[in-house]
C-alpha positions, 0 to 999 in steps of 0.5 A: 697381476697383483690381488687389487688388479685380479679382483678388479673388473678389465673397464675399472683398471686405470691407466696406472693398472694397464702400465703395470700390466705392460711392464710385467709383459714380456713385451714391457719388461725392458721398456722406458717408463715413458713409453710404457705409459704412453702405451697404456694411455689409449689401450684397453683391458678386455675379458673373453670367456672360452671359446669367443673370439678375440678376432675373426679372419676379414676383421681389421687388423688393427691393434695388438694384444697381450695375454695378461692372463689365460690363453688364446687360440690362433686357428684358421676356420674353413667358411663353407664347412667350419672345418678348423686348423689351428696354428697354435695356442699361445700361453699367458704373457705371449703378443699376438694379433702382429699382423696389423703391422705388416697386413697389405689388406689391413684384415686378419688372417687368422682368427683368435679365439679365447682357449679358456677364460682370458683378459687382454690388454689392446694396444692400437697398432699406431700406438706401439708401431710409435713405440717400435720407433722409439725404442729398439729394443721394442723393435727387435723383439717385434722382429724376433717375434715374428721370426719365431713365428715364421720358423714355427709355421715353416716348421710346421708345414715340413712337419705336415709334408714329411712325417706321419700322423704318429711322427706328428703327435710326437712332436706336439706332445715334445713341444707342448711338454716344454711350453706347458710342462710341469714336472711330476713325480712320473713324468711332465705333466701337460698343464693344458686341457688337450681335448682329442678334436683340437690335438687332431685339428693341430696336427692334420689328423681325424679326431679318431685317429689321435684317439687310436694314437693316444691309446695306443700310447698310454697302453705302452706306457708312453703317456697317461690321462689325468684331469683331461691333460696329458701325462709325458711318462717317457719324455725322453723317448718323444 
C-alpha cells in the first residue's frame, strides 16, 4: 500500500485505490486489468481492531477477503464453552473466507477473527467465482489455495494423532520460523506475538503444559523470549 492509501480511511479508497490494493494481492498480481477493475467495482475496504471478528461460524458465506495489511485468525469456538481451536494465523497478502465457493449450507465453518489491527478487501463470491471463469490463472490459484489448505489440515490432524505435544510445538515453532521468520544475528526471530494460550490452542495442548515446554527450551538454549515473540536460537534442531 502506498503513503496516500495507508493515510486514507478504508470508506475513502476509490475504486482506483481497491484495484491497486488487488493487483499488489497475491492473488492479483498476474490478473487482466480488466478483470482487476471489475473486482474492485463492488468490493469493499474494511478495517478490524484485534480480536473482532471478520466472520463467525453460522454466518453466510458469501464473500472472500484479502489481507491487505495485518493478520487474521482462522479458529473454530466450542458454543457451549467458548473453548477455542485455532487452525491457523494467516500473515498480510494471504485470501481467505473460500469457503463461499464450495460451502453446500452457504454458512461458515469457521470464524475469522482479526490477529492485530487488520484491513480487508471483500470481494462478493459472484464477483470473483466470474473472475475464476474468466481467467485461469484465478482459477488455478484458487485451486492450489484450497490444496494447500487441505494438505495443512491433513497434516495437522496426523500431527494430532501420532505425535506428542512436545513433537507438536516443534513443528509449530519450524513451521512459524519460515512463515514469520526474520534472521538475526541468534537465530530466527518469530516476528508474531505468540502468546501461550494460543500456541496451546494451535497445538491441542493446555496453556500450562506449553509454558512448562517453552521454559524448558529456553532453558536449553533452544529458544529465547524477546518483546513477547519467540527467538529460534537452534532452528536446525526443530
Amino acid at each position: 500500500m502506498n503513503a496516500l492509501q495507508e493515510q486514507k480511511r478504508a470508506r475513502d479508497l476509490t475504486p482506483e485505490d481497491r484495484a491497486e490494493l488487488i493487483r499488489r494481492s497475491e492473488f492479483g498480481s498476474t490478473l487482466d486489468d480488466a478483470l482487476v477493475n471489475d473486482m474492485a467495482r463492488n468490493s469493499v475496504v474494511l478495517d478490524f481492531r484485534r480480536r473482532r471478528f471478520v466472520y463467525r461460524a453460522g454466518e453466510p458465506a458469501d464473500c472472500l477477503y484479502a489481507i491487505i495489511h495485518g493478520r487474521i485468525k482462522l479458529c473454530r469456538i466450542e458454543s457451549d464453552t467458548g473453548r477455542e481451536a485455532v487452525i491457523d494465523i494467516l500473515p498480510e497478502g494471504s485470501l481467505f473466507g473460500e469457503s463461499a465457493l464450495y460451502s453446500a449450507a452457504g454458512q461458515r465453518a469457521n470464524s475469522a477473527i482479526a490477529y492485530e489491527n487488520s484491513r480487508l478487501l471483500r470481494i462478493q463470491v459472484g464477483d470473483f467465482k466470474r473472475g475464476m471463469a474468466e481467467d485461469d490463472r484465478l482459477h488455478d490459484y484458487t485451486f492450489r489455495l484450497i490444496g494447500q489448505r487441505l494438505d495443512h489440515a491433513e497434516r495437522r490432524l496426523a500431527d494430532f494423532a501420532l505425535n506428542a505435544i512436545p513433537a507438536r510445538l516443534d513443528r509449530l515453532l519450524a513451521d512459524f520460523s519460515m512463515r514469520y521468520g526474520v534472521s538475526e544475528p541468534e537465530g530466527v526471530l518469530i516476528d508474531i506475538p505468540l502468546p501461550h494460550r494460543e500456541i496451546a490452542s494451535i497445538v491441542g495442548s493446555t496453556r500450562e503444559s506449553v509454558t512448562v515446554r517453552l521454559n524448558a527450551m529456553r532453558r536449553e538454549g533452544t529458544i529465547a523470549f524477546v518483546n513477547r515473540r519467540i527467538l529460534i536460537k537452534r532452528p536446525v534442531s526443530l
